[in-house]
BAGU-864090 format. One record per residue (C-alpha): x, z, y; residue in one letter; residue number from 1. Coordinates in steps of 0.5 Angstrom, whole numbers. Each point is the difference from the previous one (the first is absolute). Layout:
BEGIN
R|X|Z|Y|A|NUM
...
! end
This chain:
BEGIN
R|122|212|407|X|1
R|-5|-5|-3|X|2
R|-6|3|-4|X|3
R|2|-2|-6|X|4
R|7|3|0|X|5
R|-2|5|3|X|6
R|-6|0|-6|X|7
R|7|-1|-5|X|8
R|2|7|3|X|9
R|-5|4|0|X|10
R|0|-1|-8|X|11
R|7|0|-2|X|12
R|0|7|4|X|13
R|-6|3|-4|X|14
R|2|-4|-7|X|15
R|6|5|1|X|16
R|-3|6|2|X|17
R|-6|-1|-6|X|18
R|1|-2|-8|X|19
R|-7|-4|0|X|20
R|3|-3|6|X|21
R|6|-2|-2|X|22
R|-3|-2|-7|X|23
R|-5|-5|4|X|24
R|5|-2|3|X|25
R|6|-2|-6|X|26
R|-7|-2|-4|X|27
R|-5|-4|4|X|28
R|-5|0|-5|X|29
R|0|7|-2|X|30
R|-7|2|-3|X|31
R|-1|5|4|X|32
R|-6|5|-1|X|33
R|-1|8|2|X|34
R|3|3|-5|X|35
R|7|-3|2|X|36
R|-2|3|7|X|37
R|0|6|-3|X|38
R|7|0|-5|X|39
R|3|-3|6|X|40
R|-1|5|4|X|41
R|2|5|-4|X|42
R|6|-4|-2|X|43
R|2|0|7|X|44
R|0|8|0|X|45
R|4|0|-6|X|46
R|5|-4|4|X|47
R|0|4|7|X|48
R|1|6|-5|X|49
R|-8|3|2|X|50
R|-1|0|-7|X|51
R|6|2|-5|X|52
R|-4|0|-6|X|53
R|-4|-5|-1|X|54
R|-4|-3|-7|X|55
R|-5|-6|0|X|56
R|-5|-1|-5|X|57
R|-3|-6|0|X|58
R|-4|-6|-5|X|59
R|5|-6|-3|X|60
R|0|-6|4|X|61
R|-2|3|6|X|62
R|6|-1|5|X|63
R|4|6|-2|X|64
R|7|-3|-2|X|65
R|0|-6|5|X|66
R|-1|6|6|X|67
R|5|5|-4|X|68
R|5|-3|-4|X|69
R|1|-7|4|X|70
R|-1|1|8|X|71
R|1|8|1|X|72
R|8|0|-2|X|73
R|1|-7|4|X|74
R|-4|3|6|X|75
R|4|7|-1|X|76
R|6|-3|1|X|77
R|-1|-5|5|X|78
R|-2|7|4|X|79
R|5|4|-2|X|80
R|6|-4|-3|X|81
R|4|6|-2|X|82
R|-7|3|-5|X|83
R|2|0|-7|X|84
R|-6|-1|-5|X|85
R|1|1|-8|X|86
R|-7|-4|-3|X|87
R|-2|1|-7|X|88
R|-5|-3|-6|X|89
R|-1|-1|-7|X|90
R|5|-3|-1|X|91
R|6|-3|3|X|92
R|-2|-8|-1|X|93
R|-6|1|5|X|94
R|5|5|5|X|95
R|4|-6|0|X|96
R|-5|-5|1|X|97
R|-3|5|6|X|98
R|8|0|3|X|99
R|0|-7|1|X|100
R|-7|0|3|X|101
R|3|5|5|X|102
R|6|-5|1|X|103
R|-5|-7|0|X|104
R|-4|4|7|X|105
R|7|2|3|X|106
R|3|-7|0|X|107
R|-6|-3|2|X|108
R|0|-3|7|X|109
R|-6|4|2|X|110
R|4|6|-2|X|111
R|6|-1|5|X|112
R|-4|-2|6|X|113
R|-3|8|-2|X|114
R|7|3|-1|X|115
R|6|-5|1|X|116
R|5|7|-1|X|117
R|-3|1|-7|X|118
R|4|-6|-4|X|119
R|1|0|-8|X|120
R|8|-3|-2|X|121
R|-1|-8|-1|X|122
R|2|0|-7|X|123
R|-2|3|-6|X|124
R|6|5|-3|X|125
R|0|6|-4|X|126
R|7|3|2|X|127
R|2|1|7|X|128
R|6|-3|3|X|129
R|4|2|8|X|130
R|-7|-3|4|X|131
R|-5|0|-5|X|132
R|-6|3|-1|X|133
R|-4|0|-7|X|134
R|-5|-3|-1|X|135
R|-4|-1|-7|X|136
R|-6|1|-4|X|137
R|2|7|0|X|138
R|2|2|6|X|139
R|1|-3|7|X|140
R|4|2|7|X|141
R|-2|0|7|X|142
R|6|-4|3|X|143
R|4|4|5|X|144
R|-4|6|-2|X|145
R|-2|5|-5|X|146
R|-5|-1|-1|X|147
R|-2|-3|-8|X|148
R|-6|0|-6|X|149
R|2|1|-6|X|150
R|-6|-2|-6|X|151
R|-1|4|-7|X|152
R|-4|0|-6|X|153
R|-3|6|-1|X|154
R|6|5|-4|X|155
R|6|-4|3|X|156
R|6|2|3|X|157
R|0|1|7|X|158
R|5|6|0|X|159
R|5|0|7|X|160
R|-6|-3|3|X|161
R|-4|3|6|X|162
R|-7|-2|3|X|163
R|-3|2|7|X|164
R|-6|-4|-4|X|165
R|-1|1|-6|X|166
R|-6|-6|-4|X|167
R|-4|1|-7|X|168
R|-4|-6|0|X|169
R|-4|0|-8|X|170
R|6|4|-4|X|171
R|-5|0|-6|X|172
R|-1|-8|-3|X|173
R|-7|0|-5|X|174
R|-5|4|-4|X|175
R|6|2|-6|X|176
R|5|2|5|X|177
R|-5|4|4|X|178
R|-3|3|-7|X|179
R|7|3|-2|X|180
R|3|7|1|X|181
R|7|-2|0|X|182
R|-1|-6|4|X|183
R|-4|5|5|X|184
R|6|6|0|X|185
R|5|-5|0|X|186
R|-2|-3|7|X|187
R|-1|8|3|X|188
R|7|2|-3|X|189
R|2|-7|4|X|190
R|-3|1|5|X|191
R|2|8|1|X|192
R|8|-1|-2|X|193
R|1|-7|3|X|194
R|-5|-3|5|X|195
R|-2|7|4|X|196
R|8|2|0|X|197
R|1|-7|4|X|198
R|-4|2|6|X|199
R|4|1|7|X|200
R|-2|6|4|X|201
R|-6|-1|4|X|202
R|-2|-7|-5|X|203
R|-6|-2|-2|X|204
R|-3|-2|-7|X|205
R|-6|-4|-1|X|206
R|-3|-1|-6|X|207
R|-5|-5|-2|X|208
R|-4|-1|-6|X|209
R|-5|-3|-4|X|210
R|-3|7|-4|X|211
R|1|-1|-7|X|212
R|0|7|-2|X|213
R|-1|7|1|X|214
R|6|3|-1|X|215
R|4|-6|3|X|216
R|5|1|5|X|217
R|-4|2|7|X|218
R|-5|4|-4|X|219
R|7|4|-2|X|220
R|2|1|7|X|221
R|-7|1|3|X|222
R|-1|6|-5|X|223
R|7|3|2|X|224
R|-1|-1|7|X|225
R|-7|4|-1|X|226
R|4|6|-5|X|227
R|6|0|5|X|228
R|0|1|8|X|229
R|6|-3|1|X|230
R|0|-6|-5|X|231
R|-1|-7|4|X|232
R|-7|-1|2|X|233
R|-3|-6|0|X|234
R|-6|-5|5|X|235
R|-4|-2|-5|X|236
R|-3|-7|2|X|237
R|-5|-3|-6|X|238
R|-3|-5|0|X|239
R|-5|-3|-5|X|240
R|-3|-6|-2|X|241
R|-7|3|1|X|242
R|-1|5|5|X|243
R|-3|6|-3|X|244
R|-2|8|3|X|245
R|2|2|3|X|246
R|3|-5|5|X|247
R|7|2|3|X|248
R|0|0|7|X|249
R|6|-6|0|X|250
R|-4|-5|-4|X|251
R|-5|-4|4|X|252
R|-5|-2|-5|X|253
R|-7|4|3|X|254
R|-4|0|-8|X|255
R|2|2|-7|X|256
R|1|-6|-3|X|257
R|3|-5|5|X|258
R|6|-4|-3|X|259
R|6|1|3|X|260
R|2|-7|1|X|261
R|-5|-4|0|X|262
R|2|-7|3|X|263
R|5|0|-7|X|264
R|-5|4|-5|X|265
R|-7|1|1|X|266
R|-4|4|-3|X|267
R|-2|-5|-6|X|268
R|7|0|-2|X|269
R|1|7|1|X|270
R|-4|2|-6|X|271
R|1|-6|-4|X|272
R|6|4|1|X|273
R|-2|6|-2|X|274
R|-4|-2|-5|X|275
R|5|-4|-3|X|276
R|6|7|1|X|277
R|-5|5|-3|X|278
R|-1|6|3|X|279
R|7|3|0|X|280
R|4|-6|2|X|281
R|-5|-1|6|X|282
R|1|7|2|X|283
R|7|0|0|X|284
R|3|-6|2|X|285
R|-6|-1|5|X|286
R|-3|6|2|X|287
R|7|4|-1|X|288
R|-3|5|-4|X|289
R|3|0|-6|X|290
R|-4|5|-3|X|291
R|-8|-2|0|X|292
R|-2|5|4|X|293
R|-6|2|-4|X|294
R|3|-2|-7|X|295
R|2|-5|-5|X|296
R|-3|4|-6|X|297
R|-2|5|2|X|298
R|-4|2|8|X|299
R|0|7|3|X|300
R|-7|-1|1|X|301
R|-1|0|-9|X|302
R|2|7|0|X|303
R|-4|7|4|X|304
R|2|6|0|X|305
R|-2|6|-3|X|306
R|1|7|0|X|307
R|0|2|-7|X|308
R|-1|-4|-7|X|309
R|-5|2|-6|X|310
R|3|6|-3|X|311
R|-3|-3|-6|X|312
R|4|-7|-2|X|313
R|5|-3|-4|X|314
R|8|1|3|X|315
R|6|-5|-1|X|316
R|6|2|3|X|317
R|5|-6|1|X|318
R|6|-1|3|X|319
R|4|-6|1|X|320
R|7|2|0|X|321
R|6|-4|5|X|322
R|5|-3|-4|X|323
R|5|2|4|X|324
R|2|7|5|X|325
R|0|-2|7|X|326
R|1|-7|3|X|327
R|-8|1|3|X|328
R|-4|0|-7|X|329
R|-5|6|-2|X|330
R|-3|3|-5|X|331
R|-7|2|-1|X|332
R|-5|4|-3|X|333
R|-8|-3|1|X|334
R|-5|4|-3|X|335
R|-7|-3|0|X|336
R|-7|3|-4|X|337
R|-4|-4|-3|X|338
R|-7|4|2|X|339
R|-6|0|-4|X|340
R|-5|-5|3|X|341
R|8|-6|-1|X|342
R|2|1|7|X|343
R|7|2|1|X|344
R|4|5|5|X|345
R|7|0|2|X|346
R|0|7|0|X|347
R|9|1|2|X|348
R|5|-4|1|X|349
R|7|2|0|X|350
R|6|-4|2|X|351
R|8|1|2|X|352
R|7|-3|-2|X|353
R|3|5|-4|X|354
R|7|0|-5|X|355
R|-2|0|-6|X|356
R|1|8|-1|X|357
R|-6|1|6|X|358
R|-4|-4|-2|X|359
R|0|2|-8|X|360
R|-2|8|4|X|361
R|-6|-4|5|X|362
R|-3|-3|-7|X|363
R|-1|7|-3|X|364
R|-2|3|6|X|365
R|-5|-5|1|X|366
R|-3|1|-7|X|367
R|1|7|0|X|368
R|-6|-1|7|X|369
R|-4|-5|-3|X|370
R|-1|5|-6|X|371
R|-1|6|3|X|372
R|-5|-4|5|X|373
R|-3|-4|-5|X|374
R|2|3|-7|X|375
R|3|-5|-5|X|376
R|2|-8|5|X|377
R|3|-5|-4|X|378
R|6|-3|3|X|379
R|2|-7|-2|X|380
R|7|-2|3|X|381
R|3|-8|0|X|382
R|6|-2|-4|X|383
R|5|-4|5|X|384
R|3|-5|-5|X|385
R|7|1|-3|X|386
R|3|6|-2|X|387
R|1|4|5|X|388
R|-8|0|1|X|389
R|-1|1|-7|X|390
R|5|6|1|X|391
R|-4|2|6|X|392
R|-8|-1|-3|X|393
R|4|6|-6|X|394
R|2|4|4|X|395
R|-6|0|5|X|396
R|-4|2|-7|X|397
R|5|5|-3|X|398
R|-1|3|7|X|399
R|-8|1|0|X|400
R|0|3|-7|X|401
R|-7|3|-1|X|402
R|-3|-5|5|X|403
R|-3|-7|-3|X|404
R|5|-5|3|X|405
R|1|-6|-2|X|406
R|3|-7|1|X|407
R|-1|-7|1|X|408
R|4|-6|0|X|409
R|-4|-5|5|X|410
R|-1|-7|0|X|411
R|-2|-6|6|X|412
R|0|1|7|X|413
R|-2|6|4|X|414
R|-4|-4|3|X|415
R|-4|-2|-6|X|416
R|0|8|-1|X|417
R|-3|2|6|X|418
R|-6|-5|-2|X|419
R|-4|4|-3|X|420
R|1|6|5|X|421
R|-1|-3|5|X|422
R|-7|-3|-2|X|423
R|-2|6|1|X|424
R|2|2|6|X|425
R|-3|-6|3|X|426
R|-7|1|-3|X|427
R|1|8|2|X|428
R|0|3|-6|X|429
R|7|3|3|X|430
R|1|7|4|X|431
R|6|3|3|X|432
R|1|7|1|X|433
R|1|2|9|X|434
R|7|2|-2|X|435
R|6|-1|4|X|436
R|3|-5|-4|X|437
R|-6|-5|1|X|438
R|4|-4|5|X|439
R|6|-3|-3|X|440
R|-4|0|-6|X|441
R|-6|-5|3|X|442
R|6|-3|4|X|443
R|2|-2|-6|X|444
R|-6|-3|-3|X|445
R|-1|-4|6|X|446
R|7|-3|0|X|447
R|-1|-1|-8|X|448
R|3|-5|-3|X|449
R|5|-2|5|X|450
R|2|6|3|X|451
R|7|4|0|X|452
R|-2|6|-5|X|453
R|-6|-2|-7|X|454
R|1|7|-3|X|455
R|-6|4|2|X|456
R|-3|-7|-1|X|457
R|2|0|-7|X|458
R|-1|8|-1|X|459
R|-7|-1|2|X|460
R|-2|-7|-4|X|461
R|4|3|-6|X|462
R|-4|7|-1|X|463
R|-6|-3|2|X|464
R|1|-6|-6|X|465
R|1|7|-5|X|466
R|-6|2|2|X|467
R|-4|-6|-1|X|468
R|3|-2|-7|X|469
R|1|7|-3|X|470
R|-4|5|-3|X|471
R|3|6|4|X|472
R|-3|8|0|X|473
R|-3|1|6|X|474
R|2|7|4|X|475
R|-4|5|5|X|476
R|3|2|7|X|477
R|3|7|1|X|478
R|0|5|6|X|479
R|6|2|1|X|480
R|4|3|5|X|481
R|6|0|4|X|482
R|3|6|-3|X|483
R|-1|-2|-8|X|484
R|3|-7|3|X|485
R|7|3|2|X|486
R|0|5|-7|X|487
R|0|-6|-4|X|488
R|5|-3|4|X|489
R|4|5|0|X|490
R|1|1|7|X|491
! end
């Protein structure tokens, strides 16, 4: 056999036992870089079934549909054309673009030099007649197969359809998506009802993503899959625009700092990236971190731990209360004192989602410990706006009768409220008691403002702007013990 045949050969065989191979060889001028060597690796895994669960997290423009959305499904079904792949994103116009993409590399020459068994139907149709296959920008089938790729907008239908691969290439479109609560719980009920129900036994699911926020959808799945044993548990491939410590063991850069892609962005244009992004962006997008690992407003390092506070001090009490029961929103109590020398002490925090009924019970409790502790603690609650927090602002105040309670109608953003507290925390003129609840409460902090939950936030800048701005009664701290504490809770 000729050399150069011989040549041919050998790479036909390796493009269809290898995605990169096989994207080299239907893409000629494919830009390869290590880190598609490592994608594609995994990806090979994920098709073999070595991998069942799969998430990749990865810089925009870096090759991560190209690999994902365009060539695995074609190369699937050149290997196994009875495999059935469902494929989503955003939205259905981009799911409709990638489908044709997909249908571009199978009718290429290259293609079927590969796999001459795997052919689309010759003509564009949406209805089947005796002979045919469907093919549109939907959904096409494999000719005399079983095999089909089915394209979907996030949300859509998809029912009476099953998958032995099921595809989520970007399922949020831009920053307003990813910012909002209903869009976020509409991709997870999406995902659990519909997407997950389609999978075949033994199938495969693959996720790939560029970190928006921390409550997206993987950081859902990856918290399940810690909470529970038996929920799916996922490789995690992250690959960040800069390499940072420490480094994973699959990432090939040797120092903190290196670029990921050097040949496309170097590191001149990284940080005119970043610095262009902001801190919070860069993170999120291209460090896939969607929370500042040392904070936005506020970092951990600000705020020591103490093991107790100046028993002489000036003490507010105050509680930002959920809107609504249930549905992950919290309520919150902060206690903050104002010591004689103007530094402050977060002294408790006491947090939980309860019905309106407990958390009435919870407040008066609460006050009822801070007034044996401390003596008098004046207590001030938010007003939620409408009728309904008015009604709850009085309730709230007929409950505490013989405390001072009073109520506020806030104004501006949280953020701007945090301000003036969070100012102090940075010129380390704040302290936290070593308390238990000191965990979430930095978590918090250090994800503030674009975190999931702002109500310990709000609770601690809300009592610390009454200490600063009112003229309060300072308060003693008490000894007390177990047993007057269990009298005076009746229990």
């Amino acid at each position: 056999m000729p050399q150069q045949a011989a040549a041919e050969l050998l790479t036909r065989r390796k493009a269809r036992d290898s995605l990169l191979d096989f994207t080299r060889y239907t893409m000629p001028d494919y830009d390869t870089n290590w880190h598609h060597e490592v994608v594609a690796a995994h990806l090979d895994k994920f098709v073999s079934g070595e991998i069942k669960r799969l998430m990749i997290f990865q810089p925009p423009r870096t090759g991560k549909s190209e690999l994902v959305s365009r060539r695995l499904p074609a190369f699937i079904l050149g290997n196994n054309p009875d495999a059935t792949i469902i494929a989503a994103s955003y939205g259905a116009d981009l799911a409709a673009r990638m489908n044709r993409d997909v249908q571009r590399i199978m009718d290429s020459d290259e293609y079927r030099r590969l796999f001459p068994q795997t052919k689309l139907y010759g003509k564009n149709i949406r209805t089947m007649a005796e002979g045919t296959w469907l093919r549109n920008s939907d959904m096409f089938e494999v000719v005399e197969y079983k095999g089909y790729y089915r394209g979907t907008g996030v949300g859509g239908a998809i029912t009476g359809m099953g998958g032995d691969y099921l595809v989520v290439d970007d399922p949020i479109k831009n920053r307003q998506e990813a910012n909002s609560q209903t869009v976020r719980d509409s991709i997870w009920d999406w995902y659990i009802s519909t997407f997950r129900t389609r999978l075949a036994p033994s199938g495969g699911i693959l996720l790939t993503v560029t970190r928006w926020h921390e409550d997206d959808l993987c950081a859902r799945l990856l918290a399940l899959a810690k909470s529970e044993s038996k929920a799916d548990q996922w490789i995690v491939l992250t690959l960040p625009a800069i390499a940072e410590h420490p480094i994973a063991s699959y990432d090939r850069r040797t120092e903190v700092g290196q670029v990921l892609w050097p040949n496309r962005f170097d590191a001149e244009e990284m940080e005119a990236t970043r610095l262009s992004l902001g801190s919070f962006e860069w993170n999120a997008l291209y460090q896939q971190r969607p929370a500042p690992p040392e904070g936005g407003m506020f970092k951990r390092h600000w705020l020591k731990t103490v093991k107790a506070s100046s028993a002489q001090a000036t003490r507010v009490r105050y509680w930002d209360k959920a809107g609504t029961e249930g549905a992950g929103a919290y309520s919150c109590g902060v206690l903050i004192a104002r010591k004689p020398d103007r530094t402050y002490c977060v002294e408790d925090v006491v947090r939980g989602q309860w019905s309106a009924f407990e958390r009435e019970e919870v407040i008066k409790q609460v006050a009822s410990l801070d007034r044996l502790k401390h003596g008098d603690v004046t207590i001030w609650q938010e007003q939620e706006p409408g009728s309904g927090g008015k009604e709850s602002a009085e309730n709230t105040t007929r409950n505490l009768a013989g405390y001072t309670i009073r109520t506020e109608r806030v104004t501006g953003d949280k953020a701007t409220r945090a301000g003036p507290f969070a100012a102090q925390c940075e010129a380390g003129n704040v302290t936290i008691v070593d308390a238990p609840w000191n965990i979430s409460y930095l978590d918090e902090l250090a994800s503030f403002p674009f975190g999931k939950y702002k109500d310990q936030v709000d609770a601690s800048s809300g009592a610390f702007n009454k200490l600063t701005d009112a003229d309060i009664p300072a308060t003693s701290s008490q000894v007390y013990s177990r047993s007057s504490i269990e009298s005076l809770l009746g229990a």
